[in-house]
N, C-alpha and C positions, 0 to 999 in steps of 0.2 A: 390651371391649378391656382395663381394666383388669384383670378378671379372666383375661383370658389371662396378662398380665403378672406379675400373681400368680404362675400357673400354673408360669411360665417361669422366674421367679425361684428356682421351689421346686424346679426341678429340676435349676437346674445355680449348683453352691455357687460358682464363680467366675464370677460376671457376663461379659459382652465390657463392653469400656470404652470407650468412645465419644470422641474429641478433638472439642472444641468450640472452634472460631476467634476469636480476638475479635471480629470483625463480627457473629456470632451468639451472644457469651458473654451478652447481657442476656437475652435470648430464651431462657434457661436457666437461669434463676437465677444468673447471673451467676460459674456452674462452666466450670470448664478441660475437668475431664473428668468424664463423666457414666456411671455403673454400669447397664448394663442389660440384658437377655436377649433370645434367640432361636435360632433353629438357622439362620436364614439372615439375607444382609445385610438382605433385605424387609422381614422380622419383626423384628428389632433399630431399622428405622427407623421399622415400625410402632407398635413400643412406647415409641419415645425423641417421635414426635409424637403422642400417649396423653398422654405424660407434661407435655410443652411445646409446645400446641399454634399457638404462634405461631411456634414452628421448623419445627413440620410447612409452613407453610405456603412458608417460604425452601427445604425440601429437595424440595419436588415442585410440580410446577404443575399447571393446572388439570384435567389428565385423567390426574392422579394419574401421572405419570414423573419422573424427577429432570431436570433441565433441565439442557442444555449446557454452565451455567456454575458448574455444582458436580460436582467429584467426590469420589468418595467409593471412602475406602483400606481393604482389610482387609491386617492384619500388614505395610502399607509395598508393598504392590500391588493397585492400580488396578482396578475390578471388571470393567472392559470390558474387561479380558487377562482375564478367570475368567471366572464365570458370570453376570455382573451380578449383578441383584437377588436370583438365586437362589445365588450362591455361599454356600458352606457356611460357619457358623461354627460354634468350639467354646470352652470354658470357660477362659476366660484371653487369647483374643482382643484385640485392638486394633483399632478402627475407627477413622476419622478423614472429617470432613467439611469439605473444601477449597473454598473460591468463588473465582471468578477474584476477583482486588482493582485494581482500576486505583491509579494515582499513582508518582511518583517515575520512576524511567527501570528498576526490574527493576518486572515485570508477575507475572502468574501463576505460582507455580511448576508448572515442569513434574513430570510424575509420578516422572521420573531423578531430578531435585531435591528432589521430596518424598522418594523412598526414601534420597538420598545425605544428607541432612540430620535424617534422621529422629527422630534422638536429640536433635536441640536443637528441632524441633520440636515435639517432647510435652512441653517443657519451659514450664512457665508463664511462666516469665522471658524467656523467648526464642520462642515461636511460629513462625508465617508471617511476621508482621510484622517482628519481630527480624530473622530470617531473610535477609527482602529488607534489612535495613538492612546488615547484614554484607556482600552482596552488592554492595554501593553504596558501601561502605568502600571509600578508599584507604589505604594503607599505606606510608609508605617507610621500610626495611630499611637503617642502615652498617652496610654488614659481612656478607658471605657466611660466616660461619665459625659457629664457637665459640658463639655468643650468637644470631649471626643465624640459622646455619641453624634449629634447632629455634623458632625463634620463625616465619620465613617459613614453614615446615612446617606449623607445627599452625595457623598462621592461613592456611593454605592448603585445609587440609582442615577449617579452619571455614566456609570458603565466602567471604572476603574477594576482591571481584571485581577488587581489583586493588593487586598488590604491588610497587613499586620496591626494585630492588637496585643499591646502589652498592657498588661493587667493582671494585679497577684489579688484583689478583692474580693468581694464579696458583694450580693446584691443586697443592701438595709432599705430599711421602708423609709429611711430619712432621703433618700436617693430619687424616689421617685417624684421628687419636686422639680426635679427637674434633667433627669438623666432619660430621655426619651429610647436609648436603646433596651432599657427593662419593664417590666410589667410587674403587677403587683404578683404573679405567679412565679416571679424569679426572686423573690425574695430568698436570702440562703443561697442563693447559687453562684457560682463565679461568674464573676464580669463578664468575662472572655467567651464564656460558654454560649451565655444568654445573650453575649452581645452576635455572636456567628449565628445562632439562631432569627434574629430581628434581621438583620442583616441578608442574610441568605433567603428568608421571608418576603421579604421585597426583590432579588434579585439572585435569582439560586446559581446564575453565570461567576457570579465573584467569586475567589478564590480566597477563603477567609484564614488568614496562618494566625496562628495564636501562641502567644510566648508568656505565658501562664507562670510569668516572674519579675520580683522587684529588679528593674533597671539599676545596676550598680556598675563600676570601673572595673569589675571582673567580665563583664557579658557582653556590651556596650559596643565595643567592637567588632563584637562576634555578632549581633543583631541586626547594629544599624547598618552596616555597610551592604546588607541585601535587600535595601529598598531603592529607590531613586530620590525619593521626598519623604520629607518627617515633621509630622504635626505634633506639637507639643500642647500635651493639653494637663501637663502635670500641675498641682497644687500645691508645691513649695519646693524653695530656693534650693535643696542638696542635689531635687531629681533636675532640676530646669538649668544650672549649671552644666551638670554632668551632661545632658543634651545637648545643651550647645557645641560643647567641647568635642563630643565624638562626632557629631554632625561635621564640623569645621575639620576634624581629622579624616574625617572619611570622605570630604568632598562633596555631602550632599545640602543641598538646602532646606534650609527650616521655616517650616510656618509656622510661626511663633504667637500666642494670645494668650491673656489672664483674664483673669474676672475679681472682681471686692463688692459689696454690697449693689451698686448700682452701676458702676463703674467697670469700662473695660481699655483694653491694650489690645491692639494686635500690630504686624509686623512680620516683616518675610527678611530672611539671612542670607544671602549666599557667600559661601567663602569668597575670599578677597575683596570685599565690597560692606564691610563690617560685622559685628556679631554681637550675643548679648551682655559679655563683656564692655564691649564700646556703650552701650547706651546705661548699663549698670555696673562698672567695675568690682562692686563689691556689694556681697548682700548685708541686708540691714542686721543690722543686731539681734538678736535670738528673742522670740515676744515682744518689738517692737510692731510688725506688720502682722495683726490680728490673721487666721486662716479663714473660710469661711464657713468651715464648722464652728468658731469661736465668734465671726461678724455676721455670718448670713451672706446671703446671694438672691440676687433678683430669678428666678430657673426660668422667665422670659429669655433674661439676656442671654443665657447660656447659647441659648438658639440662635440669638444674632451674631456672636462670635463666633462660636464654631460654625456657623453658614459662611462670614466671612471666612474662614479659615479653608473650611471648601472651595469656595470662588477662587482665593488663589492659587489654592494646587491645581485646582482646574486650569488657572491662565498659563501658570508657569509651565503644564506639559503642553498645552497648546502653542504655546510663544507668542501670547495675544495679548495685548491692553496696555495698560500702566498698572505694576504691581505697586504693593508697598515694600520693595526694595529700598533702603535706605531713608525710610518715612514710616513714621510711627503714628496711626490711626487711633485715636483717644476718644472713647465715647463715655459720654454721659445720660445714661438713662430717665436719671429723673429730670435735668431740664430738656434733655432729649437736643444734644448739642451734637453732632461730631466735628471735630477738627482734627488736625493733619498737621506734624509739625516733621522737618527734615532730619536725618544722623546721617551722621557720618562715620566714617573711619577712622578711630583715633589710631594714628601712628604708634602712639604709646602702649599700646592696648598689649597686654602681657601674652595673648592669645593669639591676634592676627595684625600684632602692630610689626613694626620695622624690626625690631629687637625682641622677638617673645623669649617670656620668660618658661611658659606653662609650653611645654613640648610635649604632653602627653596627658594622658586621665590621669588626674591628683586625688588626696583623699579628702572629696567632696564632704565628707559628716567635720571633720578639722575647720574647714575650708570658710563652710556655713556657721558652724557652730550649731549643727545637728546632726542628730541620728538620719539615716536614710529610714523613710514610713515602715518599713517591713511591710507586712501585709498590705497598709496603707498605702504604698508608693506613690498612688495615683488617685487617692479618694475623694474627696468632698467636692472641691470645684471640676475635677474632671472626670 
């Protein structure tokens, strides 16, 4: 056998590449993915249990057939749609070997789900496992727009099983400059509506809850505390307080990003490790910082924040990377600069310093020296 594998080797200068699960990564030299030959799936599983043969033993059972609870992909389909064991492979190929996995409340993925997911699949940082944890993500979304859309979007077609959208709007044709979850058909419509629609469009798995009201200190608690992660993509100071504040009450982290003319922020919170407080104690004076229905907004950059603002929730349910936990990511569009400056935890910080003062939701319209948007809560920039 070995010498077949030789053989096989020598004859096709791009190997098939075989995905290895973590459940079976020890059983393998403890590789993601593994280089090996043949002209059919048989012979590629013959030579990959040649090679590790205490995998051979997980991928077939005892009268030599692969067993029920493994399947097994060539190029992201299933080999019982093809020819089984006899389906053909060629040079550059991608195999992949799936076990059912019990635990948690997502099971096995299905073979739609192993092809829909595929790309984060074969990724070592992200797997099957990853996978289902994404799947098992909650998420809640302020703001249908500008920030929100692209960020509910791409963590939609990340596989995130379930996104809350708060939004009391309306869809305006001033919107679609850059609010990519509406079309020009949703004009008149509520956010929320049109945004489950787009949404579910791309990925009808997601489970889209919709809370089809202004975010105020009456609700706040009652909402945010049934997600796991909270992106904020609200457009002034009364609602991005209040955010922070029950986020930091409830224990969850916040993904945090703004937008101005050409200009953006973003920024991830987790309690006890500072919050927006710490980096703004105090919002500016009432018509000092123009909105962006008053300044304008680049609706490129919307897409590059809220994609950022994606990326992280995506890393923080995974447990992967360097977030911007306690770093604040400053982009400038028009020289097209980004830079990265550190925060910290101020001790002081009346919220999650040493001695808080604010032990509860306050009355943010006081606070700011605004009304809360009513209708508006979440409008122009997000």
């Amino acid at each position: 056998m070995v010498a077949r594998k030789s053989e096989m080797l020598g004859r096709n200068e791009m190997p098939v590449t075989v995905y290895i699960p973590t459940p079976f990564r020890k059983l393998a030299g403890n590789q993601t993915h593994v280089k090996t030959a043949g002209e059919t799936v048989g012979e590629v599983l013959d030579t990959l249990g040649a090679q590790f043969p205490a995998l051979r033993q997980m991928i077939y059972d005892e009268n030599g057939q692969i067993p029920g609870h493994i399947n097994i992909y060539v190029n992201n389909q299933e080999i019982h749609s093809l020819q089984g064991k006899e389906t053909p492979v060629k040079d550059g190929d991608e195999m992949a070997v799936i076990p059912a996995i019990a635990g948690g409340q997502v099971g096995a993925l299905t073979p739609e789900q192993v092809e829909r997911y595929s790309r984060h699949i074969i990724m070592p940082q992200v797997g099957p496992s990853g996978q289902r944890k994404l799947m098992e993500a909650k998420v809640l979304i302020i703001g249908a727009g500008g920030l929100g859309g692209p960020a509910a979007l791409y963590l939609a077609l990340a596989g995130v099983g379930t996104i809350g959208i708060v939004d009391f709007d309306t869809v305006d044709l001033s919107n679609l400059q850059r609010q990519v979850l509406h079309q020009n058909a949703d004009v008149g419509k509520r956010k929320t509506v049109s945004a489950k629609e787009t949404i579910n469009a791309y990925n009808p798995d997601v489970d889209v809850v919709l809370h089809e009201t202004p975010l105020t200190s009456d609700n706040a608690m009652e909402i945010i505390p049934q997600y796991d992660i909270i992106v904020n993509g609200a457009d002034n100071f009364t609602t991005r307080y209040l955010v922070n504040d029950a986020a930091y009450f409830a224990g969850k982290t916040l993904v945090d990003a703004s937008i101005l003319l050409f200009d953006g922020q973003a920024t991830v919170f987790v309690p006890g490790q500072g919050c927006y407080r710490c980096l703004f104690p105090a919002p500016p004076p009432p018509g000092m910082v123009p909105s962006c229905a008053e300044a304008g907004v680049l609706g490129a950059l919307t897409g590059v924040m809220g994609s950022i603002q994606a990326t992280e929730v995506i890393k923080q349910i995974l447990g992967i990377g360097q977030s911007l936990v306690s770093r604040l990511l400053i982009v400038d569009a028009l020289g097209m600069e980004f830079r990265v400056v550190k925060l910290r935890r101020d001790p002081k910080c009346p919220l999650c310093g040493d001695n808080p003062t604010v032990t509860e939701l306050i009355d943010y319209e006081g606070f700011c020296g605004a009304p809360f948007p009513g209708e508006h809560v979440v409008g122009a920039q997000s």
